[in-house]
N, C-alpha and C positions, 0 to 999 in steps of 0.2 A: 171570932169565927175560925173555923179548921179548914184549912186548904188543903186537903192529904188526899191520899187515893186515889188518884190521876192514873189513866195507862199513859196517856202521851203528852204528859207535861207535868214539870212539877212548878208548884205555885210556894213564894218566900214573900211575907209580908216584913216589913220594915219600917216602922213609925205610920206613914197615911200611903206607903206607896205599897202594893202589887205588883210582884214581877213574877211572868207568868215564862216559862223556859220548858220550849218545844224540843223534845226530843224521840222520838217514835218511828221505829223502825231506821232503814235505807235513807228513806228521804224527804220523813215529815209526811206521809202520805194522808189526804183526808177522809180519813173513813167513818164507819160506823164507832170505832173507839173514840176519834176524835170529839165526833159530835156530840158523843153523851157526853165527853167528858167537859165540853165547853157549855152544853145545857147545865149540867149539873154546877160549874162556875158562876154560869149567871145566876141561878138559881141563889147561889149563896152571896153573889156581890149585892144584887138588888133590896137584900136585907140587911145590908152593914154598910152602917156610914162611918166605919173606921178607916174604912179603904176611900182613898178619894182621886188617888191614879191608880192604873193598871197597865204595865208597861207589857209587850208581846214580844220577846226573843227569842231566838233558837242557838242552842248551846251543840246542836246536829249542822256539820263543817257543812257548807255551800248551799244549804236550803233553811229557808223560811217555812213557807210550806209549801209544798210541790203543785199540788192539785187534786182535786178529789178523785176520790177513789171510783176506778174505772168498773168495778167490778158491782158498785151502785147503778153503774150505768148502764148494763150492759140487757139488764132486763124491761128499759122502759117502753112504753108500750109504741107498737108499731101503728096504731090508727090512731086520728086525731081525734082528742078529747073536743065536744062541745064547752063552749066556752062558758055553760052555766054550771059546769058541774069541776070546773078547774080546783083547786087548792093548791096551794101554797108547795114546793117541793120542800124535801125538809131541809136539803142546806140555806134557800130563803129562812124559813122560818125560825133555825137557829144563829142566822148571821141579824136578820131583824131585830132577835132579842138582843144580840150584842150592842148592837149599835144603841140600842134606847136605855146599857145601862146607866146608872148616875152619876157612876164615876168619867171622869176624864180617861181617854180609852188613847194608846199610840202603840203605834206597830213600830221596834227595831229590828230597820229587813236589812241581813247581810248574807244573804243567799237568794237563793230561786225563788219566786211567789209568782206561782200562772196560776192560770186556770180558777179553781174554789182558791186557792192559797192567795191571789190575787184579789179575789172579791171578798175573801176575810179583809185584806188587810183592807181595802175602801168600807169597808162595815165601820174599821174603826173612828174617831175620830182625827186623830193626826198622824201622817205616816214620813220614817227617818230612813233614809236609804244610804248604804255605805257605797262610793266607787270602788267599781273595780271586784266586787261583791255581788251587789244586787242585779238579780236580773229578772227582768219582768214579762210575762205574756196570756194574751187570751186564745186559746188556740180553736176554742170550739166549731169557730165557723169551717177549721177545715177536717174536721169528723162531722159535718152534715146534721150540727145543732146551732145552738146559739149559749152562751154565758147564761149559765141559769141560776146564779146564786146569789142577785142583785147586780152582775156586773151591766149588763145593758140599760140597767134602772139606775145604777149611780154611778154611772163613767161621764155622763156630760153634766152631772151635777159637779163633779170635779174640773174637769177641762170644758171644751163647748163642746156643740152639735161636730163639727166636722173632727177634732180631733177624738171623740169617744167614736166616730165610724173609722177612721184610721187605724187604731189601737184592734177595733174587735176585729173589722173584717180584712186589716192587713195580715192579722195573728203571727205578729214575727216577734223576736225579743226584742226588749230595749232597754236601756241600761239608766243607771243612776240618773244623769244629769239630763239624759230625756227625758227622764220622770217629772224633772224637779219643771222641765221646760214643757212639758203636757199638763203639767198641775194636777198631777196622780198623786204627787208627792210632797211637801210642805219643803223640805230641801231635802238636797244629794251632801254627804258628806266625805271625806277621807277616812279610812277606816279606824285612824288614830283618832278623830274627832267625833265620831258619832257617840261614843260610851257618853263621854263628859257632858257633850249638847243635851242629849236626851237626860242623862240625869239629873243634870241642871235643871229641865225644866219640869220635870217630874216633881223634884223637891220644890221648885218654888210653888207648883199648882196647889203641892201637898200641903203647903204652909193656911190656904184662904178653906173658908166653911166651905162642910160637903153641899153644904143646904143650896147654896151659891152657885158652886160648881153646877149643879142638877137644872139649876131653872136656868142659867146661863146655856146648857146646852139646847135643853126645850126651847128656850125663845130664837134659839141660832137655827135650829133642823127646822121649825114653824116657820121662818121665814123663806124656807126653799120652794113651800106649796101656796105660801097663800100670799092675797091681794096684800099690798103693804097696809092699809087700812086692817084688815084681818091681822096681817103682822106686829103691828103697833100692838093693838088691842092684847094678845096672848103675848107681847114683852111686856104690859101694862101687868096683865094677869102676875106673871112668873115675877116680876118686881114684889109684891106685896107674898107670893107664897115666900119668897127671901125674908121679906124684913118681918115675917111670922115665926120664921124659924132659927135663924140668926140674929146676935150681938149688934146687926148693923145701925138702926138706930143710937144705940148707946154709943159708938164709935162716933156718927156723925157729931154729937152731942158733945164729947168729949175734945174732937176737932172744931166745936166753935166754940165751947168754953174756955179752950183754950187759945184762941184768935190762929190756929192753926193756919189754915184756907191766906189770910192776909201777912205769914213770916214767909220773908224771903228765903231764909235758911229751909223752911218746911218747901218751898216753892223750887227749890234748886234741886234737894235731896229728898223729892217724893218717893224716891224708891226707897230708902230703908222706913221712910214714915208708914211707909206702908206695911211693910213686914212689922215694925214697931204695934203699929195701933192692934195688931190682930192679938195682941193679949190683954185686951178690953173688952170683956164679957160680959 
């Protein structure tokens, strides 16, 4: 697949990882280049299972991404829409698509992320934040809107009820290790630490089946809406569209043929067994 002709980012694939390097304009600003140009990614990730992370950096000093673009904003309409005739705004709709793609999705933030830049990064899957770096905020509520780009939709699926009303309608900044302690954030790092963490764990996702990684996310995001009986049921589902697309029978197989499951040695050192077996097709 060709990653090329980005205005505000350019995208470098390397074995099964995607790293996606935000640089556009001043300050990362989210605008209409933006969001084609992230429509158009997905568009091309959702059809390639070569890719199986996607990492989000900015190579632009002090910003992740700032916030969307105010000049979006500034025409929205002054009377309330009835509520049968709503749609989706487009930064929903293109942060939605993000979130649902296949791949393993992480945001590397060592700069600014308010506002849109902020509820990109909750779109993602898992998000690294550097100290002393990262700085976070929802500011909407005090321009007389509210977070419209999933932030009020997925702020207490991160944290709870009270801390997703603190963050939106204190709208102040907060910084790495409050993230990591709001559960915005997965962890807060040292800014010597975060390359290595994140690629670390880029490379190891990159090592196991896309096929794996995809029903692994479905069954994880299905269990945010539904009854755990309904939850079971669609990790039931996602289990068998796995073992229809993936080696993973043959591995089990090959681990009981080989009395795997009952060595002590297999039983101590399951982590390199594991990277082992993944070249059993």
């Amino acid at each position: 697949m060709d990653y090329k002709n980005f205005q505000t980012f350019t995208a470098k694939q390397d074995g099964g990882i995607l790293t996606v390097d935000i640089n556009f304009g001043p300050v990362n600003v989210q605008g209409q280049e933006m969001l084609a140009d992230l429509s158009s990614l997905c568009l091309r990730l959702e059809r390639d299972r070569s890719v199986k992370v996607v990492v989000f950096e900015s190579s632009n000093p002090g910003y992740w991404v700032c916030h969307y673009d105010t000049d979006l904003l500034k025409d929205l309409s002054t009377e309330a829409v009835p509520r049968n005739e709503i749609k989706l705004f487009d930064l929903q709709s293109v942060l939605e698509r993000l979130s649902n793609l296949p791949q393993a999705t992480i945001a590397k933030i060592e700069g600014f992320a308010r506002g849109g830049g902020h509820e990109m990064a909750l779109a993602l899957d898992m998000r690294f934040a550097a100290r002393g770096k990262a700085k976070f905020m929802q500011m909407e509520v005090g321009m007389g809107i509210l977070p419209c780009g999933g932030g009020a939709s997925r702020m207490a699926r991160q944290t709870s009820l009270g801390k997703a009303l603190e963050i939106i309608l204190g709208a102040r900044d907060w910084d790495a290790d409050e993230a990591e302690k709001f559960g915005t954030v997965n962890k807060a790092l040292d800014p010597n630490e975060i390359g290595p963490y994140v690629d670390a764990l880029a490379e190891r996702i990159a090592k196991f089946p896309a096929d794996s990684i995809a029903a692994c996310k479905r069954a994880v995001y299905a269990s945010l809406d539904l009854p755990i009986e309904e939850a079971l049921k669609e990790e039931a589902y996602q289990l068998f569209q796995a073992t229809s697309r993936t080696p993973a029978v043959k591995r089990f197989q090959y681990a009981d043929d080989n009395g795997a499951q009952f060595d002590h040695d297999n039983q101590k050192n399951w982590e390199s067994m594991l990277i082992d077996i993944q070249e059993i097709n």
